[in-house]
C-alpha positions as CSV (number, residue, x, y, z in Angstrom):
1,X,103.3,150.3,198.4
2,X,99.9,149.8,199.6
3,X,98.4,147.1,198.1
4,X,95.2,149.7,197.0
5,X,97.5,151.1,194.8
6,X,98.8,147.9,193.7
7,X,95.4,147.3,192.4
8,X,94.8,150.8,190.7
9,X,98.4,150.2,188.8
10,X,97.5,147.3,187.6
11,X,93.7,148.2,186.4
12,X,95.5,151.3,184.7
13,X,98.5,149.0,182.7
14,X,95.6,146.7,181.6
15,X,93.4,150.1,180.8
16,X,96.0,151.5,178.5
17,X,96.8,147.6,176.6
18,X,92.8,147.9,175.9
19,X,93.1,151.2,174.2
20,X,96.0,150.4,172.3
21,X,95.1,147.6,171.1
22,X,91.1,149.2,170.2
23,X,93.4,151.7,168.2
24,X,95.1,149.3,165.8
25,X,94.4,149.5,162.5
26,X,92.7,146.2,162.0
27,X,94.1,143.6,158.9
28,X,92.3,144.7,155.7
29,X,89.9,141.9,154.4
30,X,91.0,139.2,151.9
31,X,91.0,139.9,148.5
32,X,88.0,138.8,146.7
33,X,88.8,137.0,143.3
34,X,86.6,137.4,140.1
35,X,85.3,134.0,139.2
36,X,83.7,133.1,135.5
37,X,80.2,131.2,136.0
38,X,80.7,128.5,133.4
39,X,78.3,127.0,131.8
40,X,80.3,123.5,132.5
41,X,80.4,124.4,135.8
42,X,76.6,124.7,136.1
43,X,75.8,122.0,134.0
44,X,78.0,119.7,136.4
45,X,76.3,120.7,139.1
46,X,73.3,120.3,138.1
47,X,73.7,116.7,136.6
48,X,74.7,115.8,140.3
49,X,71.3,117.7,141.3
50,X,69.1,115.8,139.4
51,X,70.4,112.5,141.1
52,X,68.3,114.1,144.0
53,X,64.9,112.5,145.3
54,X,63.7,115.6,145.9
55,X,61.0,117.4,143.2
56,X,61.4,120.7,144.5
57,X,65.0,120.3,144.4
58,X,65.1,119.3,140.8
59,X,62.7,122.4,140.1
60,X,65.2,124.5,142.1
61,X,68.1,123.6,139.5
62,X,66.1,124.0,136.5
63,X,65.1,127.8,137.8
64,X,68.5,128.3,138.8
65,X,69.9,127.5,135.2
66,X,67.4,130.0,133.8
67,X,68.1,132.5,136.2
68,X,71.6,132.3,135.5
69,X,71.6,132.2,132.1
70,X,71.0,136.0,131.7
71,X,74.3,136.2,132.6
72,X,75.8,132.9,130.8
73,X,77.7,133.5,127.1
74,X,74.8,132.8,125.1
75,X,77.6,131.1,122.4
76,X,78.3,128.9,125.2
77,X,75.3,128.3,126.5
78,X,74.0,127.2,122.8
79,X,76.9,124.9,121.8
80,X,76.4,123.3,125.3
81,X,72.7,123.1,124.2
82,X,73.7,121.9,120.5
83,X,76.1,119.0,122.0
84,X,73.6,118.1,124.7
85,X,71.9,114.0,124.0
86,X,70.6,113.5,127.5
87,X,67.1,114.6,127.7
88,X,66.7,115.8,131.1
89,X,69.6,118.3,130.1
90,X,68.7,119.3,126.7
91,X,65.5,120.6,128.5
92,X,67.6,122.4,131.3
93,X,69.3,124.1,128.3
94,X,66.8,124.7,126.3
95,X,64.6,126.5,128.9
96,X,67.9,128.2,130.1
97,X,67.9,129.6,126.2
98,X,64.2,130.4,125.9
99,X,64.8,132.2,129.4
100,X,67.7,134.4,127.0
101,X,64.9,135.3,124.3
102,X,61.9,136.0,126.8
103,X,64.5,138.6,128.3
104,X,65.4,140.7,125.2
105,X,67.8,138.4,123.2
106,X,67.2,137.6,119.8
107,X,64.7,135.6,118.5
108,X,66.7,133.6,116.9
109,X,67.9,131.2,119.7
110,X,64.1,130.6,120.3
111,X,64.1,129.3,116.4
112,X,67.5,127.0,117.3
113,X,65.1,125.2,119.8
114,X,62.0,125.2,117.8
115,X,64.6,123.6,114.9
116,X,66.0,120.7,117.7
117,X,62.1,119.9,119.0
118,X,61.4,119.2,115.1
119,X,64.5,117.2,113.9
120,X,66.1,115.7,116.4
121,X,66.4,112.0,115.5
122,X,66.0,111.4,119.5
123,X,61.7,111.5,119.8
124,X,62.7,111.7,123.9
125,X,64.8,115.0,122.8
126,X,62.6,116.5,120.8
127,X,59.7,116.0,123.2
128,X,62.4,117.7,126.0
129,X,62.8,120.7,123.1
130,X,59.1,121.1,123.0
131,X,58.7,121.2,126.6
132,X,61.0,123.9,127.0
133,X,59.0,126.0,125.1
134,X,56.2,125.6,127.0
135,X,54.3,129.0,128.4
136,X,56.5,131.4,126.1
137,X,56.4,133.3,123.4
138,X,57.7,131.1,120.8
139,X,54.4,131.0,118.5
140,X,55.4,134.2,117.6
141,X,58.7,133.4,116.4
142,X,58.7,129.8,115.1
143,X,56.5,130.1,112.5
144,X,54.7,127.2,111.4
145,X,56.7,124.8,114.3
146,X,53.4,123.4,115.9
147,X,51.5,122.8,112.7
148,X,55.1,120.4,112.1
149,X,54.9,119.0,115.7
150,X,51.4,117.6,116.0
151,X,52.2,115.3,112.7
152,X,55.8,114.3,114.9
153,X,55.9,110.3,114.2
154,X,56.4,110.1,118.3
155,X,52.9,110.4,120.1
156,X,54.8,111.6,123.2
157,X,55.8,114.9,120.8
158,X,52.2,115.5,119.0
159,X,51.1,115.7,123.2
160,X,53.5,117.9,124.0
161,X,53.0,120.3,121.6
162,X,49.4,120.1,122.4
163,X,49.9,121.0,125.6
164,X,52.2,124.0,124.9
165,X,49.4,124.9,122.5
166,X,46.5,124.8,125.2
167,X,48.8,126.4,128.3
168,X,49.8,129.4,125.8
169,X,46.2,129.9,125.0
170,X,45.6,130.1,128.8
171,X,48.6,131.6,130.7
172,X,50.7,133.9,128.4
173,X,47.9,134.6,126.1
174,X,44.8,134.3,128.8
175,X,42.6,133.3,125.4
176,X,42.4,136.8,123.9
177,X,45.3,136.9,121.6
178,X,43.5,135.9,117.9
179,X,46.6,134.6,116.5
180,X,47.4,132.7,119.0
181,X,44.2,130.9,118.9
182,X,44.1,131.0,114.9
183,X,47.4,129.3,115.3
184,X,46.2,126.6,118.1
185,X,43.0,126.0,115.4
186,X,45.4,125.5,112.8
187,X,47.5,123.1,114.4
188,X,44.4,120.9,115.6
189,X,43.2,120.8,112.4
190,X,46.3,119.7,110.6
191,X,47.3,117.0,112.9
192,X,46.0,113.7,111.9
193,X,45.8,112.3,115.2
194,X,42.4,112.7,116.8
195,X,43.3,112.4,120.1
196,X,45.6,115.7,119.4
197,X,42.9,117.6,117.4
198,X,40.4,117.1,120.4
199,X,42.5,117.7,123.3
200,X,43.2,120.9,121.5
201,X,40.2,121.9,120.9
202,X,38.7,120.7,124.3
203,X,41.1,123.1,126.3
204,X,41.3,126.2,124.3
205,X,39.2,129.3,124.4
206,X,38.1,130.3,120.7
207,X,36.8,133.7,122.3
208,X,39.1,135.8,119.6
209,X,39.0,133.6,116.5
210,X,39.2,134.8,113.6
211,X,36.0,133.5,110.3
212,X,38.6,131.6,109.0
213,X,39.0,129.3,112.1
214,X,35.5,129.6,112.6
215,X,35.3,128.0,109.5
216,X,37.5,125.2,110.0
217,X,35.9,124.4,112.9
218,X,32.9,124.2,111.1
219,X,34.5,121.6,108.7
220,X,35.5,119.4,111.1
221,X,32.1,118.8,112.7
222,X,31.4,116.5,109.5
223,X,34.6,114.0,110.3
224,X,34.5,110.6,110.5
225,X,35.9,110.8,114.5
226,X,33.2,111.0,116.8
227,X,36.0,112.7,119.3
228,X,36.8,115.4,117.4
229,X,33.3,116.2,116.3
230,X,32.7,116.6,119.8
231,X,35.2,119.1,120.3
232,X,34.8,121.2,117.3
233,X,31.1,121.4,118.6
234,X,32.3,122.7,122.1
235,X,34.8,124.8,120.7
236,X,32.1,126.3,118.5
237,X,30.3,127.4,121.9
238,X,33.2,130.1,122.4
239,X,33.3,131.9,119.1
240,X,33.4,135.7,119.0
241,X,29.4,137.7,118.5
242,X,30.2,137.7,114.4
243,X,30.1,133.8,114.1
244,X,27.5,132.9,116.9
245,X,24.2,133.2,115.1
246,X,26.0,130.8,112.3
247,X,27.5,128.4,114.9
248,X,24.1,128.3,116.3
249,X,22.4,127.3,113.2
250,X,24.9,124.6,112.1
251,X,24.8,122.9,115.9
252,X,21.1,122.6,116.1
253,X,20.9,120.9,112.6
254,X,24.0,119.0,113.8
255,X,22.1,118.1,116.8
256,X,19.2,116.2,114.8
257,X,21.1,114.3,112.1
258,X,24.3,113.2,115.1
259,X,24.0,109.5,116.6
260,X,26.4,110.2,119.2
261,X,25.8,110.6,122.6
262,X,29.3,112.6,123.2
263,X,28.8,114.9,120.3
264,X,25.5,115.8,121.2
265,X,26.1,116.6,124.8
266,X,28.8,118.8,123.5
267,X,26.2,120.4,121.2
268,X,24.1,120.8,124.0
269,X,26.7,123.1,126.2
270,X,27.6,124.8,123.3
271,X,23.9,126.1,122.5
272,X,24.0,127.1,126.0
273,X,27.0,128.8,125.7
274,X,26.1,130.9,122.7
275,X,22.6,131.9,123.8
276,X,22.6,131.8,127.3
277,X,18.8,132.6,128.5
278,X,17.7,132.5,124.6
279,X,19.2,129.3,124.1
280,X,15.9,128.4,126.2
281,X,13.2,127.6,123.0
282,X,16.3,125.8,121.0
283,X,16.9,123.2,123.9
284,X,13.2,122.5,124.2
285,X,12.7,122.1,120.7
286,X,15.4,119.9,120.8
287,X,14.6,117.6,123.9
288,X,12.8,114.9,122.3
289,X,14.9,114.2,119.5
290,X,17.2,112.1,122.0
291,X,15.0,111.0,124.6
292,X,18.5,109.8,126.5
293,X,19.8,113.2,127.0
294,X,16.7,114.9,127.5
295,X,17.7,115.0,131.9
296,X,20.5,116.9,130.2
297,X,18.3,119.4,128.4
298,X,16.5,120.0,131.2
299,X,19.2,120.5,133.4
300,X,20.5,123.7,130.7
301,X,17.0,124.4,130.4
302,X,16.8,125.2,134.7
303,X,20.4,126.4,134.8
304,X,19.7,128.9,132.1
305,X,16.3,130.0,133.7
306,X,18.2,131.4,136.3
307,X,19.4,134.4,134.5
308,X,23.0,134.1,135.3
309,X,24.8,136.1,133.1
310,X,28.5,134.5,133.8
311,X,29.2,131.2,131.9
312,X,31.1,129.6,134.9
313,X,28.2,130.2,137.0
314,X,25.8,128.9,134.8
315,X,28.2,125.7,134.7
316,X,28.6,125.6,138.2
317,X,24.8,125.7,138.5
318,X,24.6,123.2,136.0
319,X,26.4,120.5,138.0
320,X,24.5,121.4,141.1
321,X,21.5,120.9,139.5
322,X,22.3,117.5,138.4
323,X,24.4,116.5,141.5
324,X,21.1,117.5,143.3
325,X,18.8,115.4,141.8
C-alpha cells in the first residue's frame, strides 16, 4: 500500500469515530431536587452575615430576608419573629413581616409588630420593632400605636417613632395624606417629651391638616417649652388656605408678646410662608418690636420682594441674601 492511502484510511477511521461519537445521545442532566427555604435556614445565615464589616453587606441581608419572605410560611416566619430576643434580628424579622403586609397579606401581622414595639419589656427590642415599621403603611393599621410610642419610658423608642412619624409624612405619604398628618399632630402633641413634640413638628408638612390639628397647634404655641413653641409656630406656616388668615393673626400677636429669640424667628418664616409677597406690611410692622431680629426681617422682607412664587425658592433666596451680606 502506498503510504497516500495509508493516510486517507486513517483520516477516514478517525472521520467516522467523530460522527459516531457526535451522534450519541448525550447523558441526561442530574436531577434537580426541590429544596424548602427555611426560615432557620435564613435566619442562620444571616446571623453569620451580620458578623460582617461590611454596611452594604449587612443592608444586602436585611433586603434579602424581605425579599424572601414573600415566599417564607408566614406562621413560621412569625413564631421565628415571636421567639426572636436579639435586636438586630427581631428587626430582620419584623421588616421581613411588614414586607408580608405591604404585599397583600393581612393586616394583622402588621398589628403583631405594632403590639411587640409597644410591650416588649426589652426598650432595645421595642425600639428594633419600631424601626421596622419605618416608611410603611402601618398608621393605617395600628391604630393609636404612635400616640402609645412617643410616651415609651425609653427615649431611644419616643425617637424612633418620631422618626417613622416624620419619614411617613415625607416618603409614603409625600405630606398630602390628612390623616396621616392629623395622626403625626396627634402624636406630637400627646407626647410629653418636648424634644419629641418639636422634632415632629419641625420635619412634617401640615399642608393637609385638618381644623382640628390646626387647632392644636394653636394650643401649643402658649406652652411653657420655648422648643415646642417654636415649632408649633413653624408648623403653623404650612397649614391648608382655610386656617391661614387665623394662623396669621395668632403669629403676629404671638410675635409681640414672645421673649424668645427662637420662637420668634420661627414666627418670622412662618408669616413668610403664609403670605408670601403680602406678608411684606406684617414684617415691617413688626421689625422694631425686636430690634435683634430686625436683619432677619429685612432679609424676608428682600427675599419676598422678589416675587418668587415657590417657597423653596424664596428660602433659598433667603439664605443667599444673608450669606451675601
Amino acid at each position: 500500500m502506498t503510504r497516500t492511502f495509508l493516510l486517507a484510511r486513517a483520516l477516514c477511521l478517525l472521520t467516522l469515530s467523530s460522527l459516531a461519537h457526535a451522534t450519541e445521545t448525550p447523558p441526561p442532566p442530574p436531577a434537580l431536587q426541590p429544596e424548602t427555604c427555611s426560615v432557620e435556614g435564613l435566619m442562620d445565615s444571616i446571623r453569620r452575615g451580620l458578623q460582617s464589616k461590611s454596611p452594604a453587606y449587612r443592608r444586602y441581608l436585611r433586603e434579602l430576608l424581605k425579599e424572601s419572605a414573600v415566599t417564607l410560611p408566614e406562621e413560621q416566619l412569625r413564631a421565628a419573629f415571636e421567639r426572636e430576643t436579639e435586636p438586630v434580628m427581631v428587626e430582620h424579622l419584623a421588616a421581613a413581616l411588614v414586607a408580608k403586609t405591604e404585599r397583600g397579606e393581612s393586616p394583622a401581622t402588621l398589628q403583631l409588630v405594632g403590639k411587640r414595639a409597644s410591650t416588649d419589656a426589652d426598650p432595645a427590642v421595642r425600639a428594633a420593632s419600631t424601626r421596622a415599621l419605618r416608611r410603611t403603611s402601618a398608621e393605617e393599621h395600628t391604630g393609636d400605636l404612635y400616640s402609645r410610642l412617643v410616651r415609651d419610658a425609653s427615649p431611644e423608642v419616643r425617637m424612633e417613632a418620631a422618626t417613622n412619624l416624620i419619614e411617613d409624612n415625607q416618603f409614603v405619604y409625600a405630606g398630602l395624606h390628612g390623616p396621616a398628618s392629623d395622626m403625626a399632630v396627634a402624636a406630637a402633641v400627646a407626647s410629653s417629651d418636648s424634644k419629641v413634640t418639636a422634632r415632629i413638628l419641625d420635619n412634617i408638612s401640615t399642608a393637609a391638616i385638618s381644623k382640628e390639628s390646626a387647632e392644636q397647634l394653636h394650643t401649643l404655641l402658649g406652652g411653657d417649652d420655648a422648643q415646642v413653641r417654636a415649632a408649633a409656630a413653624k408648623a403653623l406656616g404650612g397649614v391648608p388656605p382655610p386656617e391661614m388668615s387665623r394662623a396669621r393673626q395668632t403669629l403676629v400677636a404671638l410675635y409681640r408678646g414672645e421673649s424668645d429669640v427662637g420662637v420668634r424667628t420661627a414666627i418670622l418664616q412662618s408669616l413668610a410662608r403664609l403670605g408670601f409677597a403680602s406678608a411684606v406690611p406684617e414684617l415691617t410692622a413688626l421689625r422694631n418690636v425686636d430690634p435683634r431680629l430686625a436683619p432677619e426681617v429685612d432679609a424676608w422682607v428682600r427675599a419676598l420682594s422678589t416675587g418668587l412664587h415657590e417657597w423653596s425658592l424664596i428660602l433659598r433666596e433667603k439664605q443667599r441674601l444673608q450669606q451675601a451680606r
